[in-house]
N, CA, C and O atoms as a GROMACS GRO file, in nm:
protein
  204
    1UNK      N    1  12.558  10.737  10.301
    1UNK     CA    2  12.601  10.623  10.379
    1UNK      C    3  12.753  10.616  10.380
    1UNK      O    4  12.838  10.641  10.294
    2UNK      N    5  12.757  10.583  10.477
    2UNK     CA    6  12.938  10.567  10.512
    2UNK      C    7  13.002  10.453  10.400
    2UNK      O    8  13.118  10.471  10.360
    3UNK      N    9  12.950  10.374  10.366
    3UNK     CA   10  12.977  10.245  10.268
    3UNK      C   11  13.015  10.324  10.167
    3UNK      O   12  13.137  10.311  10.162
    4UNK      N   13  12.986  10.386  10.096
    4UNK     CA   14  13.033  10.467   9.961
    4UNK      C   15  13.112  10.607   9.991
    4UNK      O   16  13.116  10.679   9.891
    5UNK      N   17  13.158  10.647  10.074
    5UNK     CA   18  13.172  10.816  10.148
    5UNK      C   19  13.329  10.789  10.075
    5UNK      O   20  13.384  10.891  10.033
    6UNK      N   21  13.409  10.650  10.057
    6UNK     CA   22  13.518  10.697   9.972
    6UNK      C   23  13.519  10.657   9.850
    6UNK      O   24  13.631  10.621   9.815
    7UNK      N   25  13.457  10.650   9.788
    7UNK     CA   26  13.438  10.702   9.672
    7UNK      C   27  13.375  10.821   9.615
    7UNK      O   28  13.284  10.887   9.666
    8UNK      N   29  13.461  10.849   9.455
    8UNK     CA   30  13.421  10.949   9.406
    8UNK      C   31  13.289  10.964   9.332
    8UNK      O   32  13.218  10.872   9.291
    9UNK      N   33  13.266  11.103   9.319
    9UNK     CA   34  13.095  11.082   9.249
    9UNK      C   35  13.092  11.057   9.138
    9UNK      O   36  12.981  11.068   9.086
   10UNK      N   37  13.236  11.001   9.026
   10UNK     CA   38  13.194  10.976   8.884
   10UNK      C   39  13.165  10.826   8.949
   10UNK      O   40  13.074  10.755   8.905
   11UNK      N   41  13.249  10.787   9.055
   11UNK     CA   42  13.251  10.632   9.068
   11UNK      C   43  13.125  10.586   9.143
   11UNK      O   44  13.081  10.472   9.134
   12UNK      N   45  13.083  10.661   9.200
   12UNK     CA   46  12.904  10.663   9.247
   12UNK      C   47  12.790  10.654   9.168
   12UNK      O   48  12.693  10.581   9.186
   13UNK      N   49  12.820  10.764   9.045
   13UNK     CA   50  12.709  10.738   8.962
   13UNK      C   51  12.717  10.671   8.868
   13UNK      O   52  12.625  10.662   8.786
   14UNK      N   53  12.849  10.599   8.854
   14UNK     CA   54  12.879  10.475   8.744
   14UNK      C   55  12.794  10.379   8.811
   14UNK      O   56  12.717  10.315   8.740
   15UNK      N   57  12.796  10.357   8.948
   15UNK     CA   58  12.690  10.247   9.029
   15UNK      C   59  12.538  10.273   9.032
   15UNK      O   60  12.448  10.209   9.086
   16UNK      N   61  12.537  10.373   8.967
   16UNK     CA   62  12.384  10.432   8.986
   16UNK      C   63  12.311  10.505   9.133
   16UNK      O   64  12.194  10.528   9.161
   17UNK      N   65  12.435  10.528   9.204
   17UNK     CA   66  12.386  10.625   9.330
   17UNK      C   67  12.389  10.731   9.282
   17UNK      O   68  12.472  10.763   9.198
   18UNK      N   69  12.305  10.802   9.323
   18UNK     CA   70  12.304  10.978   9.265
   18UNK      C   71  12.323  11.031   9.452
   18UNK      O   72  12.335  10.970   9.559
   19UNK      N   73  12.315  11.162   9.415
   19UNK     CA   74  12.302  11.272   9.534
   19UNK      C   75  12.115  11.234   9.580
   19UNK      O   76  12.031  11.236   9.490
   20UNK      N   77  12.088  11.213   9.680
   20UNK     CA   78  11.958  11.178   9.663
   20UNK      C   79  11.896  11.040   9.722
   20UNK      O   80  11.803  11.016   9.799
   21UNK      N   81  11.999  10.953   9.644
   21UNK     CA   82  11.986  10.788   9.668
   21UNK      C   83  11.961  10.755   9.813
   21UNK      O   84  12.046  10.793   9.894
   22UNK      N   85  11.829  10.671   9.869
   22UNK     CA   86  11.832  10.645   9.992
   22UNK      C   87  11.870  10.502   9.984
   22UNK      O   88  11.824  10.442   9.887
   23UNK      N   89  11.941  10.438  10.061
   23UNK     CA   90  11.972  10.334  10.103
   23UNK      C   91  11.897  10.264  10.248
   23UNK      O   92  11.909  10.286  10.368
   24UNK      N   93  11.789  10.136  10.138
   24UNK     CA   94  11.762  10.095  10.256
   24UNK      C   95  11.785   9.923  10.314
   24UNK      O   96  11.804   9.820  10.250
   25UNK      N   97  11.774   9.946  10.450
   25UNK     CA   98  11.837   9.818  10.493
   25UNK      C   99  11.739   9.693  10.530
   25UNK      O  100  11.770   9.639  10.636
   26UNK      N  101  11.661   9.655  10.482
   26UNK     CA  102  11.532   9.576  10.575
   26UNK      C  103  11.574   9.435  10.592
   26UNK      O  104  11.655   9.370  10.525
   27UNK      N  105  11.511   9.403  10.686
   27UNK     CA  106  11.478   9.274  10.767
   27UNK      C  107  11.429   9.194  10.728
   27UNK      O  108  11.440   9.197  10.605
   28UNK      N  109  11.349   9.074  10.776
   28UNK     CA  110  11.296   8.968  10.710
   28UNK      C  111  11.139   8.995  10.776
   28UNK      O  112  11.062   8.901  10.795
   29UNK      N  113  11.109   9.110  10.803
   29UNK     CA  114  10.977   9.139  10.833
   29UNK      C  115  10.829   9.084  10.686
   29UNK      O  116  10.869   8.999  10.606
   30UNK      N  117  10.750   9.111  10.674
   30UNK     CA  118  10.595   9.047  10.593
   30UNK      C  119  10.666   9.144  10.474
   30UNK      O  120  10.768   9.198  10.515
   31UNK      N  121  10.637   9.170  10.357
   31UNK     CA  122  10.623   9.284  10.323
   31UNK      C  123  10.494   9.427  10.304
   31UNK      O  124  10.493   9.535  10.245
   32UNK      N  125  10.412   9.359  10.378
   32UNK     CA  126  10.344   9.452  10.376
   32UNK      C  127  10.363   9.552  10.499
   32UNK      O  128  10.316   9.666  10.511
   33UNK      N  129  10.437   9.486  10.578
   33UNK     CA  130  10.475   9.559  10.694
   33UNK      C  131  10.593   9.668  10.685
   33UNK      O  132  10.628   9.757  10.762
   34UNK      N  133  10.643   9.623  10.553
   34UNK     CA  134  10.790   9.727  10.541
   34UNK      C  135  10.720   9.824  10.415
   34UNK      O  136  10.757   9.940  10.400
   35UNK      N  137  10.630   9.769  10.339
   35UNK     CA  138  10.545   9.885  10.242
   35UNK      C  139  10.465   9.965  10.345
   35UNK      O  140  10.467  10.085  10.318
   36UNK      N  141  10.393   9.935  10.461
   36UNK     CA  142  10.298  10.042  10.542
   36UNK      C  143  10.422  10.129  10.603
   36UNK      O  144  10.399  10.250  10.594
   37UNK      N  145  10.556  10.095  10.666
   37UNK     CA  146  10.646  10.129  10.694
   37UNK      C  147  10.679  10.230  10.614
   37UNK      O  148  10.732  10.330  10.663
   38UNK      N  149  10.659  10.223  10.508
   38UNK     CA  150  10.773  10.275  10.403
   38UNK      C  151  10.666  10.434  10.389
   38UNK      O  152  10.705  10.550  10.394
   39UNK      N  153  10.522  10.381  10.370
   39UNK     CA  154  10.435  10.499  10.332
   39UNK      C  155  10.426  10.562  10.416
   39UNK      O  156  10.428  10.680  10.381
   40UNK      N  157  10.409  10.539  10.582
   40UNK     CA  158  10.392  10.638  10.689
   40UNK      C  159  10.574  10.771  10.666
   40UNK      O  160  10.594  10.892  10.660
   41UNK      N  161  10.637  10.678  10.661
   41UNK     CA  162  10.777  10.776  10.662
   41UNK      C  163  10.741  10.869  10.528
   41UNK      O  164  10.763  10.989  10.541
   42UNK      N  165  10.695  10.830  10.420
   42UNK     CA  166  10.679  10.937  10.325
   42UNK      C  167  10.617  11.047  10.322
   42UNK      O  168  10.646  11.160  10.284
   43UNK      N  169  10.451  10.958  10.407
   43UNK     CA  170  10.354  11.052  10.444
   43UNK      C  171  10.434  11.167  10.521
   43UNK      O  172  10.460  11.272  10.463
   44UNK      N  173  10.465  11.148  10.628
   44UNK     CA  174  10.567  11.252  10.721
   44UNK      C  175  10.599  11.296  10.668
   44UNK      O  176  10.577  11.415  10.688
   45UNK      N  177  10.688  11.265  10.538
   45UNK     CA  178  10.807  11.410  10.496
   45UNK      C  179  10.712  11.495  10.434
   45UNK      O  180  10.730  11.616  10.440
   46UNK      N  181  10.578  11.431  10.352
   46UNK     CA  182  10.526  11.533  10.284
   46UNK      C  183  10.459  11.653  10.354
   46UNK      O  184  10.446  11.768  10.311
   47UNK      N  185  10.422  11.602  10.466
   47UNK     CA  186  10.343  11.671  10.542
   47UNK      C  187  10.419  11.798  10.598
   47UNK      O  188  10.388  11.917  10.600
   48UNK      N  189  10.548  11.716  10.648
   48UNK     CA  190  10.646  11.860  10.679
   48UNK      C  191  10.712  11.931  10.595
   48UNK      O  192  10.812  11.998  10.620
   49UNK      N  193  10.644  11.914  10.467
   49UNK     CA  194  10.649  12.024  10.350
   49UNK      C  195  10.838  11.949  10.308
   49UNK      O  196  10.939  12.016  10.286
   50UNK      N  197  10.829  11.846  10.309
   50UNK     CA  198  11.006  11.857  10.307
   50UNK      C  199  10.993  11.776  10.138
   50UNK      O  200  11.076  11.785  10.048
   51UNK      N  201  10.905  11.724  10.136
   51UNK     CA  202  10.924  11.633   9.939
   51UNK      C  203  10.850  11.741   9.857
   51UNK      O  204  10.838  11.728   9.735
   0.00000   0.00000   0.00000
C-alpha cells in the first residue's frame, strides 16, 4: 500500500507489517457479507494454485 511505501522495513515491522501483510479496507456492509466476501477471494487464489 502506498500509505507505508515511505517507510523503512525495520520501521514496518516495528508496526507489525511484514512483506505479505494485506491491508484491508471495509465498509459498513453485515459481516457476514464481508466473511462470504473474504472466503470466495481465498477460495480463488487457492484454486489458481497461487496460496
Amino acid at each position: 500500500s502506498t500509505t507505508h511505501s515511505q517507510e523503512t522495513p525495520e520501521e514496518l515491522e516495528d508496526q507489525g507489517i511484514h512483506e505479505g501483510t494485506i491491508r484491508l479496507s471495509i465498509g459498513t456492509e453485515h459481516i457476514d457479507d464481508i466473511l462470504a466476501d473474504l472466503q470466495r477471494g481465498f477460495d480463488a487464489v487457492r484454486k489458481a494454485g497461487l496460496a
